[in-house]
Backbone as CSV, one residue per row, in Angstrom:
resi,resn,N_x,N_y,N_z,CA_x,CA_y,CA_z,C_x,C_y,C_z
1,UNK,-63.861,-0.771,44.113,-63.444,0.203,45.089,-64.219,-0.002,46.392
2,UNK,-63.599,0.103,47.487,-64.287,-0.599,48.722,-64.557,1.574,49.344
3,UNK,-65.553,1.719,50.065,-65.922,2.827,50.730,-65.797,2.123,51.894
4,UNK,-65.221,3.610,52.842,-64.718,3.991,53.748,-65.511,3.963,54.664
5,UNK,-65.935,3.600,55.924,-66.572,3.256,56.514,-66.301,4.481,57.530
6,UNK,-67.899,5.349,58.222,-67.544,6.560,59.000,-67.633,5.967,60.142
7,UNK,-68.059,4.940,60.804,-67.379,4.388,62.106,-66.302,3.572,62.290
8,UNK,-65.313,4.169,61.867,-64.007,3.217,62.402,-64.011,3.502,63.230
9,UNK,-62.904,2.901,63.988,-62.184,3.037,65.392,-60.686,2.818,65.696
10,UNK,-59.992,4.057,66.316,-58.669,3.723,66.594,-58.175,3.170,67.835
11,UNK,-57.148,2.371,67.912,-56.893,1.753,69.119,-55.170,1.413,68.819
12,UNK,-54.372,2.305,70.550,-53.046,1.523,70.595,-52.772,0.735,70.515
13,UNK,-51.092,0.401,69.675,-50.522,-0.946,69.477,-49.782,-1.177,70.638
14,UNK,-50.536,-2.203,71.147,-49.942,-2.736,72.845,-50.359,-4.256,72.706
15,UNK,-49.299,-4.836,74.001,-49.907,-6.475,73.987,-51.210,-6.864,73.330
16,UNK,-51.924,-6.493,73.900,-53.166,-6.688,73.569,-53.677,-6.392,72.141
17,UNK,-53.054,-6.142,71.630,-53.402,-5.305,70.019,-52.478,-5.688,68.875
18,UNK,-51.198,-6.137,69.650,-50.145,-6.807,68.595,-50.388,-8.127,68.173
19,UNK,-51.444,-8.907,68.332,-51.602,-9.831,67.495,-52.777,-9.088,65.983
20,UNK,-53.316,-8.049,66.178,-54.074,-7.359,65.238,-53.089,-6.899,64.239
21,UNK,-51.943,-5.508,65.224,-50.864,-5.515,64.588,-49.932,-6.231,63.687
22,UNK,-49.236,-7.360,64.341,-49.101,-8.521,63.054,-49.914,-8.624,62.100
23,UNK,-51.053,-9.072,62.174,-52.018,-9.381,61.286,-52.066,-8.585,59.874
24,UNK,-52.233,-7.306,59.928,-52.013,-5.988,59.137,-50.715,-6.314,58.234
25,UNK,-49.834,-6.198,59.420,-48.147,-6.195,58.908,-48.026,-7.644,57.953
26,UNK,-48.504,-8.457,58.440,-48.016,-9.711,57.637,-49.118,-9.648,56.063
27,UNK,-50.305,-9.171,56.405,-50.971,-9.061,55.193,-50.245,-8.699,53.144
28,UNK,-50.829,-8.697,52.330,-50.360,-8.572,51.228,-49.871,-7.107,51.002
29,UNK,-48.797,-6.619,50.628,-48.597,-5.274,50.590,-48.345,-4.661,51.434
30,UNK,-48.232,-4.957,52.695,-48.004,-3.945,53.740,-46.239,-3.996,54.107
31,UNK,-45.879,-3.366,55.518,-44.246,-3.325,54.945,-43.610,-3.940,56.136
32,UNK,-44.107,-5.853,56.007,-43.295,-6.358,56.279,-41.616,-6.985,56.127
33,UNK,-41.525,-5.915,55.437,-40.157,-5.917,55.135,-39.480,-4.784,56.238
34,UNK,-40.359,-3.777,56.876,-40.065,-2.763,57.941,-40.192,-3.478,59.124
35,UNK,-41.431,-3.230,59.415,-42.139,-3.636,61.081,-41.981,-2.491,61.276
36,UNK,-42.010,-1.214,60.515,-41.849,0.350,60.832,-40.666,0.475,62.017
37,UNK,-39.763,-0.430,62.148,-39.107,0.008,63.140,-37.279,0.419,62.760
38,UNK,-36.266,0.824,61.466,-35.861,1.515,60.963,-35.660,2.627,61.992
39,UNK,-36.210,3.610,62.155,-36.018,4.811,63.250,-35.934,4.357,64.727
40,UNK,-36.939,3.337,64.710,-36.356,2.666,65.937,-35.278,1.856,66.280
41,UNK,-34.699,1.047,65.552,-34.073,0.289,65.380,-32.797,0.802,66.259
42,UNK,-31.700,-0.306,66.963,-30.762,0.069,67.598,-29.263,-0.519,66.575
43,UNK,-28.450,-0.238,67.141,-27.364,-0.110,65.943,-27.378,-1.931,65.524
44,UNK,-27.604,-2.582,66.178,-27.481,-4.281,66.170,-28.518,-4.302,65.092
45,UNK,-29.926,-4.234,65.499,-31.333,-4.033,64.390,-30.584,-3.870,63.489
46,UNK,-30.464,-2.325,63.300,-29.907,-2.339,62.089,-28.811,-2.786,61.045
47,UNK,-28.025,-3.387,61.730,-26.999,-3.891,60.940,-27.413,-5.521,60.747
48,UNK,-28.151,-6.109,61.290,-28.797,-7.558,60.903,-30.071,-7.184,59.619
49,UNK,-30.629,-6.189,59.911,-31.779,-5.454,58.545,-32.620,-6.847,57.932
50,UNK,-33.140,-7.948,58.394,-34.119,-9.380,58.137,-35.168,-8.970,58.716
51,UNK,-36.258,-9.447,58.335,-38.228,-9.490,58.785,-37.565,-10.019,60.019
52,UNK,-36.782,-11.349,60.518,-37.449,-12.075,61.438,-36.893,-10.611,62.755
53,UNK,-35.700,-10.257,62.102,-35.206,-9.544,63.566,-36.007,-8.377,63.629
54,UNK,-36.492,-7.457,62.750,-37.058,-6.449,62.663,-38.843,-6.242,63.626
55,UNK,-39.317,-7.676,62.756,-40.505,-8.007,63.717,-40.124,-8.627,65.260
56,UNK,-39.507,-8.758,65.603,-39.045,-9.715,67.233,-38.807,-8.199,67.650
57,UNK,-38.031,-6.573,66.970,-37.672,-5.770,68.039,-38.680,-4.979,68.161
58,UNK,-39.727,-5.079,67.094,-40.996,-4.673,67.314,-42.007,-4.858,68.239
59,UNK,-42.485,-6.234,68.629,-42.794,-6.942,69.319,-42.207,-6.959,70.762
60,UNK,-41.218,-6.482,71.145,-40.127,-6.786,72.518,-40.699,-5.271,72.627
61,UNK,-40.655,-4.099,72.163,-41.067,-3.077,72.603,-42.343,-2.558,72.528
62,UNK,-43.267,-3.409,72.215,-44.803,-3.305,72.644,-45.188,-4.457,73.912
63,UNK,-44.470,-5.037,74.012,-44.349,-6.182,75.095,-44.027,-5.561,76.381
64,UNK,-42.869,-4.533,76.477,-42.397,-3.524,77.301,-43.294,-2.878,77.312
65,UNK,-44.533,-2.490,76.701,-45.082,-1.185,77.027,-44.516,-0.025,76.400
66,UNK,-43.745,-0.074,75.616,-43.344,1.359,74.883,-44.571,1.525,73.438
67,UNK,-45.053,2.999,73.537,-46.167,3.364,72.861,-45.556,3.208,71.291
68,UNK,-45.826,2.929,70.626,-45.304,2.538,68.692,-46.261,3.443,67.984
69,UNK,-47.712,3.282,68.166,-48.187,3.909,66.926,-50.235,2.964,67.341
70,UNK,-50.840,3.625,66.349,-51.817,3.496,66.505,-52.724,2.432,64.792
71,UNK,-53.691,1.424,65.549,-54.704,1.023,64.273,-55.739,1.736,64.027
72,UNK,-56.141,1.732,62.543,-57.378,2.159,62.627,-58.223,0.202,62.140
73,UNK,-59.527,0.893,62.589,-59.864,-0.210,62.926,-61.748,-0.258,62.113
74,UNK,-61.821,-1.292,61.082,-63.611,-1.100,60.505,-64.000,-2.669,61.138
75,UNK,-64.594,-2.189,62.118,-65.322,-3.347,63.199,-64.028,-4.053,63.932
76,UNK,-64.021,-5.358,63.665,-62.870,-6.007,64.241,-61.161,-6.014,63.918
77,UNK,-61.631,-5.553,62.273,-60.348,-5.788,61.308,-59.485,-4.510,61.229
78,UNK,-58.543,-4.694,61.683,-57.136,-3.679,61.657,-57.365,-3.173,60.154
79,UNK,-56.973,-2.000,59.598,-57.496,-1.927,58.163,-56.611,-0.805,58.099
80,UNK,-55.435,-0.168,59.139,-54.338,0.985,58.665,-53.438,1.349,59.384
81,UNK,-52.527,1.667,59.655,-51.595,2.004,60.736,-50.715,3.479,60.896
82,UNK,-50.349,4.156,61.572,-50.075,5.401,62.134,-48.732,5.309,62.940
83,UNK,-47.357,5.477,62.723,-46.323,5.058,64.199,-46.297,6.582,64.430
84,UNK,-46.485,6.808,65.921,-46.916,8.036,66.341,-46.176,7.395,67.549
85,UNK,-45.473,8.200,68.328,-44.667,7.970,69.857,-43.615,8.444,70.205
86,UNK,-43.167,8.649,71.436,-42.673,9.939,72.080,-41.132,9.718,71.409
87,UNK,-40.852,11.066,70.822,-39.555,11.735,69.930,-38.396,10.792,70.305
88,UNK,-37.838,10.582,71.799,-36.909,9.484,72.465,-36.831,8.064,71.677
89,UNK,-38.096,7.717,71.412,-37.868,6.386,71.438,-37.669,5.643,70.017
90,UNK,-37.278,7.045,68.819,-36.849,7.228,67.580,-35.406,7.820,67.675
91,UNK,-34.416,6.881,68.210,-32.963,7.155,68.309,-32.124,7.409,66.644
92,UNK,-32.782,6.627,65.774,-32.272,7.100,64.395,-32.351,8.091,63.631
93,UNK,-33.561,9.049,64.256,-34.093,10.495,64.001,-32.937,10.839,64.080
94,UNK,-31.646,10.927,65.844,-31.032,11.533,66.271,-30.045,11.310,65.406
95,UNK,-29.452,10.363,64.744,-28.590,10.770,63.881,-28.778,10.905,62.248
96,UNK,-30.406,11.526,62.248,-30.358,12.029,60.795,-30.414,13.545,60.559
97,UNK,-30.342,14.375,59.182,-30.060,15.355,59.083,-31.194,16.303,59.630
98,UNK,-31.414,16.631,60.815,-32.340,17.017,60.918,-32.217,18.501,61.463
99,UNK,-33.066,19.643,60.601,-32.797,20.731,60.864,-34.069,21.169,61.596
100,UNK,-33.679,22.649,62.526,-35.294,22.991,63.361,-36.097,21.939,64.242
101,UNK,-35.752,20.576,64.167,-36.678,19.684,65.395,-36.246,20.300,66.737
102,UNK,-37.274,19.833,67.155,-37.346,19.988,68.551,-36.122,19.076,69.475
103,UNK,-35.558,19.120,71.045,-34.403,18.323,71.221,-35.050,16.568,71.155
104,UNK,-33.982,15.781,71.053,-34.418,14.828,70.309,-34.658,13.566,71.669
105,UNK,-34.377,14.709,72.806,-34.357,13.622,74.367,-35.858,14.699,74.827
106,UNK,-36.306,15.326,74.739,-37.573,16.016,75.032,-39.011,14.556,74.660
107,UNK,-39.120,13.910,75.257,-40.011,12.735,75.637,-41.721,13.537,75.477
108,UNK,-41.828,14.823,75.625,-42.979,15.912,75.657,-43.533,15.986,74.003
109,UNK,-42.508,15.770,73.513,-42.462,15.751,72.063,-42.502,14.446,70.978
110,UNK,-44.240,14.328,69.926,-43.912,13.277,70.035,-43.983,13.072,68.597
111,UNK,-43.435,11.928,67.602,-42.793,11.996,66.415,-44.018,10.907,65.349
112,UNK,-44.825,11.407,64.426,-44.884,10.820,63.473,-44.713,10.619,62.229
113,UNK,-43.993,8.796,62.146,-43.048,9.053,61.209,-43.363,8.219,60.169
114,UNK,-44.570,7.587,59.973,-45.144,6.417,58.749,-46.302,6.506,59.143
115,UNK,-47.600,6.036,57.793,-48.697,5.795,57.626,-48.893,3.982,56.723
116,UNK,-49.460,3.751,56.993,-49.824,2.793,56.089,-51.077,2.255,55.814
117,UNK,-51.541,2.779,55.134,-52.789,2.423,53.984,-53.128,1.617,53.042
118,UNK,-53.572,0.364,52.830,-53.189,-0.500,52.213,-53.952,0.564,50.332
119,UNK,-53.419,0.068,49.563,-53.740,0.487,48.195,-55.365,0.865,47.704
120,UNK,-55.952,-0.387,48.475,-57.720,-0.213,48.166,-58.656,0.882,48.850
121,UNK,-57.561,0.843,50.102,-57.994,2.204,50.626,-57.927,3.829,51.040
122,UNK,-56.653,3.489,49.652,-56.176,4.829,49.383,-56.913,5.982,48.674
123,UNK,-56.441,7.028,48.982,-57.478,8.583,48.087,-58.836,8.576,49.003
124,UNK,-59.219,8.078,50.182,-60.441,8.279,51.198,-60.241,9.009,51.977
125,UNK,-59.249,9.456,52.416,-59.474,10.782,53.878,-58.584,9.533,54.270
126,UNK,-58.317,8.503,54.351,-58.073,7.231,55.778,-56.923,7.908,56.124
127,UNK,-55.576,8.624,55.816,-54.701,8.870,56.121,-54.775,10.308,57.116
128,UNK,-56.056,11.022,56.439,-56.398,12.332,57.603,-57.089,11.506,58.590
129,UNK,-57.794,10.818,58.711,-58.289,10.555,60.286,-57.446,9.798,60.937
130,UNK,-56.373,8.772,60.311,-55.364,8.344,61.096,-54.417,9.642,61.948
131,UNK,-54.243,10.565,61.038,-53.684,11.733,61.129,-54.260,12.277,62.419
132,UNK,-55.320,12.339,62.497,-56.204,13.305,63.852,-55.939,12.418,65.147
133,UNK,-56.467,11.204,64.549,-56.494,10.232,65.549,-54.849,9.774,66.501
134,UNK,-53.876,10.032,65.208,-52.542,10.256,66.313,-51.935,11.312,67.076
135,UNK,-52.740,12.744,66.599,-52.462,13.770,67.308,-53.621,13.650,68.742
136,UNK,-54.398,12.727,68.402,-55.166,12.460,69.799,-54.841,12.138,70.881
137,UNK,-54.045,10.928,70.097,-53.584,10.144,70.941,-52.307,10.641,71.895
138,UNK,-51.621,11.554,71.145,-50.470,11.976,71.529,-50.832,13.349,72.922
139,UNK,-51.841,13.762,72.549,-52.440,14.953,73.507,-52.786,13.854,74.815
140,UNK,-53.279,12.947,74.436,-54.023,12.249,75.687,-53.006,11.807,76.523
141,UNK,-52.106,11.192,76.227,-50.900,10.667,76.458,-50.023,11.939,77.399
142,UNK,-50.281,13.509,77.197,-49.641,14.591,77.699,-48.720,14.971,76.390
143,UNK,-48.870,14.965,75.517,-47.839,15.493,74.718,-47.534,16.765,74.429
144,UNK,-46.529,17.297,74.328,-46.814,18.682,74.075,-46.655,19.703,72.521
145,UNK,-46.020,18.692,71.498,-46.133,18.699,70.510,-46.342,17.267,69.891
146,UNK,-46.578,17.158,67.881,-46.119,16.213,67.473,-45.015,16.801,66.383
147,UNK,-44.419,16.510,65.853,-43.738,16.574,64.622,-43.971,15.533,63.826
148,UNK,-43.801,15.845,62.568,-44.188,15.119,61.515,-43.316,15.395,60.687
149,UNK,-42.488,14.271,59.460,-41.605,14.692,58.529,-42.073,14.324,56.869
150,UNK,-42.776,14.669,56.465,-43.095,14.504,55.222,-42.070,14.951,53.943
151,UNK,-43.298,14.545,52.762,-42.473,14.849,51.549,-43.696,16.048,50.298
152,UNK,-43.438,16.371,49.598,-43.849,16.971,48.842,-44.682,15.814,48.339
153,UNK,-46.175,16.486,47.741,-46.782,15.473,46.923,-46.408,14.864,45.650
154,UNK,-45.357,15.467,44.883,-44.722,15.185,44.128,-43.294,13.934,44.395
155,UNK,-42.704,13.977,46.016,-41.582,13.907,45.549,-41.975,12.119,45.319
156,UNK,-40.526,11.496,44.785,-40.337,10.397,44.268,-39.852,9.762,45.268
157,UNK,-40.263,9.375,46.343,-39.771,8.718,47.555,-40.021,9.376,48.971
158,UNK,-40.425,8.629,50.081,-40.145,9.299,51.528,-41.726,9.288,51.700
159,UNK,-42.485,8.936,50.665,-44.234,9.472,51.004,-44.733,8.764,51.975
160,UNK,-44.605,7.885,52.447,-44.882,6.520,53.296,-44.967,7.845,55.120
161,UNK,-44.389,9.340,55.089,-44.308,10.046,56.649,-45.682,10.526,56.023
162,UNK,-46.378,10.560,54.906,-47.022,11.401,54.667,-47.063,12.642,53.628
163,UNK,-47.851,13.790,53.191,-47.674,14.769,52.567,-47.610,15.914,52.971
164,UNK,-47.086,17.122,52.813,-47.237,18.303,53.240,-48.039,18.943,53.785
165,UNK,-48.840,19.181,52.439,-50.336,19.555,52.655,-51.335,18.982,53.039
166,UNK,-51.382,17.629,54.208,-52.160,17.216,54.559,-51.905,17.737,56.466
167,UNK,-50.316,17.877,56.206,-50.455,18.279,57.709,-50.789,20.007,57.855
168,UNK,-50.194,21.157,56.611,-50.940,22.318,56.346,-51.574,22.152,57.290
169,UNK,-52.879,21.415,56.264,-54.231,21.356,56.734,-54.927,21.045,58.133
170,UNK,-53.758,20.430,58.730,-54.237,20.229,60.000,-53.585,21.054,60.670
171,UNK,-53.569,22.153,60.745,-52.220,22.755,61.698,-50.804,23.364,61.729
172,UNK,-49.973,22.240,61.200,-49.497,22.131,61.204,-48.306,23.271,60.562
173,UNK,-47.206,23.287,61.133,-46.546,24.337,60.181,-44.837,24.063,60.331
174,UNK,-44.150,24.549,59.473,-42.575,24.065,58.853,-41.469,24.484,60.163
175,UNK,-41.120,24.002,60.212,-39.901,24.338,61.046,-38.305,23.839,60.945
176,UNK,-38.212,23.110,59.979,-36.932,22.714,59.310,-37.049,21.652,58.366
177,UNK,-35.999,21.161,58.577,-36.301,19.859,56.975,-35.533,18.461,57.569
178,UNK,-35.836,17.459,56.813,-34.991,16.199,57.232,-34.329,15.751,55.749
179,UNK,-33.288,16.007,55.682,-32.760,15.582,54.517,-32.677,16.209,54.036
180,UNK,-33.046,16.097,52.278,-33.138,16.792,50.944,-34.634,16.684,50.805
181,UNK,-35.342,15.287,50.654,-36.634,15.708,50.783,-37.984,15.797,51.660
182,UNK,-37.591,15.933,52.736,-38.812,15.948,53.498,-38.306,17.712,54.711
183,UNK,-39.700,17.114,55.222,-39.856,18.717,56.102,-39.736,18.181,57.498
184,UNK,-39.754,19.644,58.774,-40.136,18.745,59.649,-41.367,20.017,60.298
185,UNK,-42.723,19.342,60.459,-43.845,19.901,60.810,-44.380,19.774,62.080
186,UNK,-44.874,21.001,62.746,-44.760,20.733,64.038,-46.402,21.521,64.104
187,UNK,-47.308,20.527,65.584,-48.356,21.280,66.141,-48.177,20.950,67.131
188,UNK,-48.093,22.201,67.914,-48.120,22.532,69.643,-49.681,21.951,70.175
189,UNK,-49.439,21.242,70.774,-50.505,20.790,71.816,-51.302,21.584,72.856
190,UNK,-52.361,21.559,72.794,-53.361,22.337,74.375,-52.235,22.006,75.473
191,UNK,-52.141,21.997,76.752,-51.698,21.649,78.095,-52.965,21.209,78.467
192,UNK,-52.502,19.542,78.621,-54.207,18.893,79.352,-53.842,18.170,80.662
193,UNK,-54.529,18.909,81.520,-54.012,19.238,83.281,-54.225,17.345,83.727
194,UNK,-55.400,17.020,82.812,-56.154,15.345,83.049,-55.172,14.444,82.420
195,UNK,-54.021,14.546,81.289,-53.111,13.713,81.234,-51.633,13.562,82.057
196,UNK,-51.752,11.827,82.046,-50.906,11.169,82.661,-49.084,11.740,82.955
């Protein structure tokens, strides 16, 4: 069992960070079969559904500068990932069942919708400080909420947004559902006069 190291560090997935990014993604177990981009994905993405196209539309929109999500980071080595970024730029949200979200063109509002933890470093907190660390990020950024869509700790699929009671715990509270099994959880942001 490897322990959790109390100085990590988080850092956006941008040019500069997407070769770390890859790195993670291509590793053993992680979900290069996604590139977490599914919600992002545009109707073409999705109907081709291959690594090579999935990672290239990943890559083209951190290349652009569009915000994806955040690493956590023990010294140099990428070691977890967070897709945290503004509600807009998750067009597949807009056509899923989604009850109580916030409007789905409100850019103020911002959506996290996967964690990834590799197995060895699962059951440590790593998924709550990724957790803090994307509502950080999202405040810094000007956000004015996040939403989050989880699943019951029980259920049998969908766990990959997270658990219920981890966002509870942070805040967080119910405001409709996505589907059959997940929720959709929302924390209102301070107004921070110093973001962009």
């Amino acid at each position: 069992m490897t322990d959790l190291p109390e100085d990590l560090t988080f850092r956006a997935v941008e040019p500069s960070t997407w070769p770390d990014f890859e790195r993670l993604f291509s590793s053993r177990g992680a979900p290069h079969y996604c590139w977490c981009l599914p919600y992002r994905a545009t109707r073409e993405e999705a109907r081709q559904r291959n690594r090579a196209t999935l990672k290239a539309g990943m890559a083209r929109r951190i290349c652009q500068g569009q915000p994806v999500g955040i690493l956590a980071y023990d010294g140099a080595d990428p070691i977890a990932w967070c897709s945290i970024a503004p509600r807009p730029t998750f067009p597949r949200l807009r056509t899923s069942s989604v009850t109580g979200a916030a409007d789905s063109n409100d850019a103020s509002i911002w959506s996290l919708t996967c964690f990834y933890v590799p197995r060895r470093l699962r059951s440590r907190g790593l998924a709550r400080r990724l957790l803090q660390a994307a509502i950080d990020r999202a405040c810094t950024q000007g956000a004015s909420a996040v939403e989050a869509y989880p699943a019951d700790p029980d259920s049998p699929s969908y766990r990959y947004g997270g658990v219920r009671p981890m966002y509870s715990n942070a805040g967080f509270r119910e405001i409709g559902r996505l589907g059959k099994r997940r929720y959709v959880m929302r924390l209102d942001l301070p107004v921070n006069a110093d973001s962009p």
